[in-house]
C-alpha positions as CSV (number, residue, x, y, z in Angstrom):
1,X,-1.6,14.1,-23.3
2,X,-0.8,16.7,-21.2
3,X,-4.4,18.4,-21.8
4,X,-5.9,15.3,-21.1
5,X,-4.0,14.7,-17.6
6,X,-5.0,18.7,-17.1
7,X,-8.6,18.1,-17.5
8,X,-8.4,14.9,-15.0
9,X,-6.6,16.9,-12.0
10,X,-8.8,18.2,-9.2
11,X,-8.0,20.3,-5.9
12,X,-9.4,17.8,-3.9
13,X,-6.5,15.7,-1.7
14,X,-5.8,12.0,-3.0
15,X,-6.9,10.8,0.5
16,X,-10.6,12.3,0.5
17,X,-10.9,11.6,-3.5
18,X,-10.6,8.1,-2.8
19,X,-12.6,8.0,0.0
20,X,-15.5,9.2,-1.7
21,X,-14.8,7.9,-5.6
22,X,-12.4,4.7,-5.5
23,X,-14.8,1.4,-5.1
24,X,-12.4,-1.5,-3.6
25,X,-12.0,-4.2,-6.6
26,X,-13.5,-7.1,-5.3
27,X,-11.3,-10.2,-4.2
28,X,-12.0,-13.6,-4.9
29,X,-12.4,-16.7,-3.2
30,X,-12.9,-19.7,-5.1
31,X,-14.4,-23.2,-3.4
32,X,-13.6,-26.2,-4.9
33,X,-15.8,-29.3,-3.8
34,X,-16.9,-32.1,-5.0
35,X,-20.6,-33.0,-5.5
36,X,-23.5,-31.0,-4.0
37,X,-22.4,-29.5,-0.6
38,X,-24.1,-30.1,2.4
39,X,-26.2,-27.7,4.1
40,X,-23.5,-27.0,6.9
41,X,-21.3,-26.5,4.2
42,X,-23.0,-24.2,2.0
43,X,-23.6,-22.1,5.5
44,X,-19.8,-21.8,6.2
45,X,-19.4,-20.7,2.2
46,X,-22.1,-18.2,3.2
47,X,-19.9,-16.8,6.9
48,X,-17.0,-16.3,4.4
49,X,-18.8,-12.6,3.3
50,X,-20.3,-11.5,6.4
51,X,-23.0,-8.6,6.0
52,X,-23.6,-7.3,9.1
53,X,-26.5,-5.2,7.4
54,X,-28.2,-4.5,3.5
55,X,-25.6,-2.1,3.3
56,X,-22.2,-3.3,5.1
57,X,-20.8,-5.5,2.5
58,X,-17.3,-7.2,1.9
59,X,-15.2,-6.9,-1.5
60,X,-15.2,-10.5,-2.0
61,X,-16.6,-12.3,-4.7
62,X,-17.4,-16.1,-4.0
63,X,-17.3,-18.9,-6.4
64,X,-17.9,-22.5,-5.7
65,X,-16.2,-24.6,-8.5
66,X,-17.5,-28.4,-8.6
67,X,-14.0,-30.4,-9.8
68,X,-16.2,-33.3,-10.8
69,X,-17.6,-30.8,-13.5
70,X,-16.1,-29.4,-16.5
71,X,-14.4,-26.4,-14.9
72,X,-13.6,-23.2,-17.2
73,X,-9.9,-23.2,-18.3
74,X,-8.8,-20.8,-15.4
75,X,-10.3,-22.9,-12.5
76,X,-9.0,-25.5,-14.2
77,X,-5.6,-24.5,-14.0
78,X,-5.7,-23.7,-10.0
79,X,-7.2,-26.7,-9.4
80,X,-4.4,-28.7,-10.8
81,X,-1.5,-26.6,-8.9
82,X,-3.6,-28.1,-5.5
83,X,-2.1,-30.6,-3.7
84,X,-2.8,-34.3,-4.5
85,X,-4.2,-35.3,-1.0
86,X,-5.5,-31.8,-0.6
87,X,-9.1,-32.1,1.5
88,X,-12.5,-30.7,-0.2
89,X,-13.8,-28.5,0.3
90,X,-11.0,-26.1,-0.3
91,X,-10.5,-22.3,-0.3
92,X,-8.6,-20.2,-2.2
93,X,-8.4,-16.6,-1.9
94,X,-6.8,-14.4,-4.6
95,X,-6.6,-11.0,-5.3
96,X,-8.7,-8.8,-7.3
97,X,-8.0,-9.3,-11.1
98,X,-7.3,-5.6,-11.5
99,X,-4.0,-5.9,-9.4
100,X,-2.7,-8.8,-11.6
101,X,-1.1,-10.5,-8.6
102,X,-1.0,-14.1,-9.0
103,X,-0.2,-15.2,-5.9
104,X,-2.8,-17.2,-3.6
105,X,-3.4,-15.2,-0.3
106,X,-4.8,-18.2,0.9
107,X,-5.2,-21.9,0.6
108,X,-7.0,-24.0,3.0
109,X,-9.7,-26.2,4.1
110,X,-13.4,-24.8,4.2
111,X,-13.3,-25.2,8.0
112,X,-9.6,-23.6,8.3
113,X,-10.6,-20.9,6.3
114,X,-13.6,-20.1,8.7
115,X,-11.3,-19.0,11.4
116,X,-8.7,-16.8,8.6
117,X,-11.4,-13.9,9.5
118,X,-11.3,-13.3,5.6
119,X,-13.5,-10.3,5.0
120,X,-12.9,-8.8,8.8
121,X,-10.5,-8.4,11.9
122,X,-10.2,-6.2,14.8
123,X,-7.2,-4.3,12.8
124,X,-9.6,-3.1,10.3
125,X,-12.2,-2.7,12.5
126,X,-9.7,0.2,14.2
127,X,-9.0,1.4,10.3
128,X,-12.7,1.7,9.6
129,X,-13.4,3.5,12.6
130,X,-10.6,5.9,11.9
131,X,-10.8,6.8,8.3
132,X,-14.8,7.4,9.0
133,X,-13.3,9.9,11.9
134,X,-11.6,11.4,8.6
135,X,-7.9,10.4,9.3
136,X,-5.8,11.1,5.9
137,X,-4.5,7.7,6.5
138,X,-3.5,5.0,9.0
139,X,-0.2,3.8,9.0
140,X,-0.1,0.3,9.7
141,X,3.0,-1.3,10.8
142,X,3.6,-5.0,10.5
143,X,5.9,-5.7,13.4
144,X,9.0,-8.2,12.6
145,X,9.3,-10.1,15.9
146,X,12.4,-8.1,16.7
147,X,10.7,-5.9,19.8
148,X,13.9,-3.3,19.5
149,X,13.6,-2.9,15.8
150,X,9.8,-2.4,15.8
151,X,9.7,0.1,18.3
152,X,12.0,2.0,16.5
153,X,10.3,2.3,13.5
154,X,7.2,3.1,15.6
155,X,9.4,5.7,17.2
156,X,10.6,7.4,13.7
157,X,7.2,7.2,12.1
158,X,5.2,8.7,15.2
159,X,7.7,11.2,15.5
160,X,8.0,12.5,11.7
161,X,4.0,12.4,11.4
162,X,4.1,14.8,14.2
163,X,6.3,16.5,12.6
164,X,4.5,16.7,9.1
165,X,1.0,17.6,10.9
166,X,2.9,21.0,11.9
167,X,4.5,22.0,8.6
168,X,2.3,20.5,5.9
169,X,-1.1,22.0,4.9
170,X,-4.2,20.7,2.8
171,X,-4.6,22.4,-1.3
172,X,-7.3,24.8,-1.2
173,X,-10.4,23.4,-2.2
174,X,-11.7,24.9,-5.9
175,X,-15.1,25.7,-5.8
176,X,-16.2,24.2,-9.3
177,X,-15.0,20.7,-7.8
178,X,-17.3,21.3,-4.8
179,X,-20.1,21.9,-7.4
180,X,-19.0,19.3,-9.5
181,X,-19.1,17.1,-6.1
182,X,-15.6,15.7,-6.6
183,X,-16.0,16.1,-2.5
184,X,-18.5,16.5,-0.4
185,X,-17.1,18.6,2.6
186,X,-15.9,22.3,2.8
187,X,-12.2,23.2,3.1
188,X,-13.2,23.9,6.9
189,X,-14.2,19.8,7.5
190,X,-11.0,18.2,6.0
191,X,-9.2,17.0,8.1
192,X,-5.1,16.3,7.9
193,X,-4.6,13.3,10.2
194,X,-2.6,10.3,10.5
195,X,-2.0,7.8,13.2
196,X,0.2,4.4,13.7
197,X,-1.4,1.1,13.6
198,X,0.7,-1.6,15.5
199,X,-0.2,-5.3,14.1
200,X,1.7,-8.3,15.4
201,X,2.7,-11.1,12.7
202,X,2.0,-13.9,15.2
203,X,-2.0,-12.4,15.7
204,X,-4.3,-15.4,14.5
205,X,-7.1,-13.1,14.4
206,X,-4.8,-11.0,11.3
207,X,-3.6,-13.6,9.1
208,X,-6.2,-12.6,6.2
209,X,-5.1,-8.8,6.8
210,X,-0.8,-9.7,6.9
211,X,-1.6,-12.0,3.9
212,X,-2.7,-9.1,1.5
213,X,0.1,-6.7,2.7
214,X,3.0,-9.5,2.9
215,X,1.6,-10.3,-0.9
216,X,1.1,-6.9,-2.2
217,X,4.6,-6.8,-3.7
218,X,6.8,-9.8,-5.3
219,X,9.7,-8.9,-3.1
220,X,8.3,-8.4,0.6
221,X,8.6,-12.0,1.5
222,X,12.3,-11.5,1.1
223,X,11.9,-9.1,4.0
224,X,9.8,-11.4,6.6
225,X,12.0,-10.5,9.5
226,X,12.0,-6.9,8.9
227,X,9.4,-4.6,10.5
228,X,7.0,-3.0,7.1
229,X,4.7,0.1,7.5
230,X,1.8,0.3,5.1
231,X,-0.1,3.7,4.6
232,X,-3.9,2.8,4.0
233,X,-6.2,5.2,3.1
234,X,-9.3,6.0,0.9
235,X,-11.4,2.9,1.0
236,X,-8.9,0.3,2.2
237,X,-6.3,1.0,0.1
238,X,-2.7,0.8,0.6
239,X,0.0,2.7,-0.9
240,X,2.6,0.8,-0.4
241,X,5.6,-0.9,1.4
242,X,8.2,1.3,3.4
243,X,10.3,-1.6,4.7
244,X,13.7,-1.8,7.2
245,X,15.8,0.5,6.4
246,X,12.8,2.1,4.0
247,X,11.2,3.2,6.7
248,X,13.2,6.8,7.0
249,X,11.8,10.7,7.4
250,X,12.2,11.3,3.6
251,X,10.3,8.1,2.4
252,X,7.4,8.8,5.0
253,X,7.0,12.3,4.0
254,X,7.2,11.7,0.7
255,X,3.7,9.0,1.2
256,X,2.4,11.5,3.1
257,X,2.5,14.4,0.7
258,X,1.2,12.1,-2.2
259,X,-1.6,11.5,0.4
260,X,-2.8,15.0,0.9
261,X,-1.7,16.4,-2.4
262,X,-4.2,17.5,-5.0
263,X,-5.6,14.4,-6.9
264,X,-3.4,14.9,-9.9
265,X,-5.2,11.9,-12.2
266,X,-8.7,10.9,-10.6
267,X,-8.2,6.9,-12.4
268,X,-7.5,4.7,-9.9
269,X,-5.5,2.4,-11.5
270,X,-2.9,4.6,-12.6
271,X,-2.2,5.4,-8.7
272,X,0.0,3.2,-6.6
273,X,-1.5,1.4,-4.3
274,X,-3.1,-1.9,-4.0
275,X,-7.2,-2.1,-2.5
276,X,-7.5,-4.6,0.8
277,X,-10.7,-6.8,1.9
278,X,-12.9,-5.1,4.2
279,X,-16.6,-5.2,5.6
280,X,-18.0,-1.9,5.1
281,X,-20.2,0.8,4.0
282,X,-17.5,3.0,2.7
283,X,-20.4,5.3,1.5
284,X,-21.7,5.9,5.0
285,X,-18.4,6.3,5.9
286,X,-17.6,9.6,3.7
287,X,-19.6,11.7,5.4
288,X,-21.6,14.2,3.8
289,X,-21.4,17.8,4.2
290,X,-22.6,19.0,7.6
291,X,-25.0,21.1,5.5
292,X,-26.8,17.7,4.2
293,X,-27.6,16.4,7.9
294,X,-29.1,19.7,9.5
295,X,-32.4,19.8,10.1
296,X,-35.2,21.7,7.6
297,X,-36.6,25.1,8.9
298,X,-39.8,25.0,11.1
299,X,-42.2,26.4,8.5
300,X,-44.8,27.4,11.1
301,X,-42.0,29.3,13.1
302,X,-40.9,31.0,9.8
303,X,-44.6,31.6,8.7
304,X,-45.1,33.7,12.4
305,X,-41.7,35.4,12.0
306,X,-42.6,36.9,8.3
307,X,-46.0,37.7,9.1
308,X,-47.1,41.2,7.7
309,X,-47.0,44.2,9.9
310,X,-49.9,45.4,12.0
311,X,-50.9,49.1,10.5
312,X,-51.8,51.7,13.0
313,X,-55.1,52.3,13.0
314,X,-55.5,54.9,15.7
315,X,-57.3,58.2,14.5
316,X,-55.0,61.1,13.6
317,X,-54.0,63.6,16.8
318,X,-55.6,67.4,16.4
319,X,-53.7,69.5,14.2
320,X,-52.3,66.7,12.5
321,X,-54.9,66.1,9.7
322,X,-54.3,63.8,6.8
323,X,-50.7,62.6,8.9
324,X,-52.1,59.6,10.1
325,X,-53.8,58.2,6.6
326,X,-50.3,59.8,5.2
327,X,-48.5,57.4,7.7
328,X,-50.4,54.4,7.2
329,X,-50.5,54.4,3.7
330,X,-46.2,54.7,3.7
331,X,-46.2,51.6,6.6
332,X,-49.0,49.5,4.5
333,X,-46.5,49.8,1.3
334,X,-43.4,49.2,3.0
335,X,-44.9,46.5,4.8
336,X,-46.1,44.6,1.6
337,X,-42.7,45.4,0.1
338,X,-41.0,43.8,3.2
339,X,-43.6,41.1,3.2
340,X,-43.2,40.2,-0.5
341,X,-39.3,40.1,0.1
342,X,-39.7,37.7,3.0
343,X,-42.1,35.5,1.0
344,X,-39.1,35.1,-1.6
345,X,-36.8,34.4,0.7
346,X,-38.6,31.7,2.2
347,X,-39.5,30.7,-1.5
348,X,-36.2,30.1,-2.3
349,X,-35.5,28.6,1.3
350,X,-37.5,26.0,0.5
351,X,-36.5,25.4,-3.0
352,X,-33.1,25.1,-1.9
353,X,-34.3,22.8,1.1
354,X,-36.2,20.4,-1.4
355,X,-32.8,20.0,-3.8
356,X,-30.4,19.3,-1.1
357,X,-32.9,16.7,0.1
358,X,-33.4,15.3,-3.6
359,X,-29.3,15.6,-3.9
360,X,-29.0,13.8,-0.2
């Protein structure tokens, strides 16, 4: 056991691991109608996973479940926990099946759920932006109501990630995990970050987004009118509830070091944490090395700037017989030497230009 966990542990922090390695589990929203639906209504189905491009997707898996069909045991089962009167068609959003969370995020009308913002917000649209800036993490604190309370735990966790920026440092990169490409970036482009994320309980626009946290753990609804902070990180994952009185300098720290500590098991299961709904391209958003986007070598410039010597042809000065030919015969050879050296370099340039652009 202990071999195996050996052979799974990498230099490279938790936080940039999963950015670049941990797919979000998909989440699931399940339709049930009855009959065929309408155009209109297979259209709003549709606006539940926006893709704002090929490559910007949501982790959100959509199933439309007619209930006047024979339904598979498990949508059966949902369907009857529904209320009697309830109107169709009707949304229910779960969480992935890898979290084995039961609980409905979600239960509404097709047209209520429309205006839940499922797969997007203007929170995560700030978390995107900053883990693509390569934060280690934003902390996202889910205000109680209680103005006094929530700006004090802003207070204490603003103030003791200042403080952890000055005394905590990033592991040191291993070199065979930069080969391997466990990471793409040098020890030079991580970046140990964090900043504070302030989201009200009362914003319409976040009820999706306070649904997964508030649901993330059995017990957190016994805490609605306490102020939570939730570290996220990776690719929309959160690591998990510091809550009221939870919310102290050793339990922060003690997030933050998992956070930027080596990636001691690379499974992402066996890491705490639960993965949110977000419209992304997470892969766009782990940005290469800086190596990867500069631009190839001018081969013309090169070509002019190794070109061979020009030998001295002038005739040998009096007295001086057989110099000259001497002379020119020792340039010639240490021109084709320097030449031939140049030609390899550029050789290998070039090789080395045509792998990182088969690699990119």
């Amino acid at each position: 056991m202990l071999s195996a966990a050996s052979a799974l542990a990498c230099s490279v922090p938790v936080f940039r691991y999963a950015l670049e390695h941990w797919d979000a589990d998909p989440y699931q929203a399940l339709v049930f109608h009855r009959g065929q639906l309408s155009p209109q209504q297979l259209a709003q189905v549709q606006a539940l996973k926006p893709a704002r491009d090929s490559v910007e997707q949501a982790n959100l898996s959509i199933t439309t479940v007619d209930v006047s069909q024979e339904m598979s045991p498990d949508h059966a089962q949902l369907w009857k926990a529904q209320p009697k009167d309830a109107a169709l068609p009707r949304v229910l959003l779960r969480y992935p099946r890898s979290t084995g969370v039961k609980a409905d995020l979600m239960a509404a009308s097709l047209d209520e759920a429309a205006a839940w913002k499922i797969a997007d917000s203007p929170a995560r649209r700030q978390i995107l932006e900053r883990l693509g800036d390569g934060q280690s993490a934003v902390w996202v604190l889910v205000e109680s109501g209680d103005k006094a309370a929530d700006d004090a735990a802003a207070k204490l966790v603003e103030e003791r990630l200042d403080y952890l920026l000055g005394v905590l440092s990033l592991p040191e990169l291993d070199a065979q995990d930069i080969a391997n490409g466990l990471v793409s970036v040098s020890q030079e482009e991580l970046r140990l970050d964090f900043s504070l994320l302030r989201i009200s309980r009362q914003d319409p626009n976040e009820r999706a987004l306070l649904s997964m946290l508030m649901h993330s753990e059995d017990d957190l609804q016994g805490f609605a009118g306490k102020p939570m902070v939730f570290p996220v990180f990776g690719r929309g994952r959160a690591l998990y509830a510091l809550v009221g009185k939870g919310i102290a300098a050793e339990t922060i720290e003690e997030a933050a070091t998992f956070l930027i500590g080596k990636c001691s098991c690379q499974v992402k299961e066996q890491n705490p944490g639960i993965d949110l709904l977000f419209t992304a391209d997470w892969k766009k958003l782990a940005k290469a090395s800086p190596l990867l986007e500069r631009d190839l070598p001018d081969l013309t410039a090169l070509a002019k700037a190794t070109a061979p010597e020009t030998l001295n042809t002038k005739p040998d000065a009096p007295g001086t017989a057989g110099a000259g030919l001497a002379g020119n015969a020792g340039l010639s050879s240490a021109s084709r030497l320097s030449s031939a050296l140049k030609l390899v370099g550029i050789g290998a340039l070039l090789i080395a230009a045509l792998w990182l652009l088969k690699k990119r």
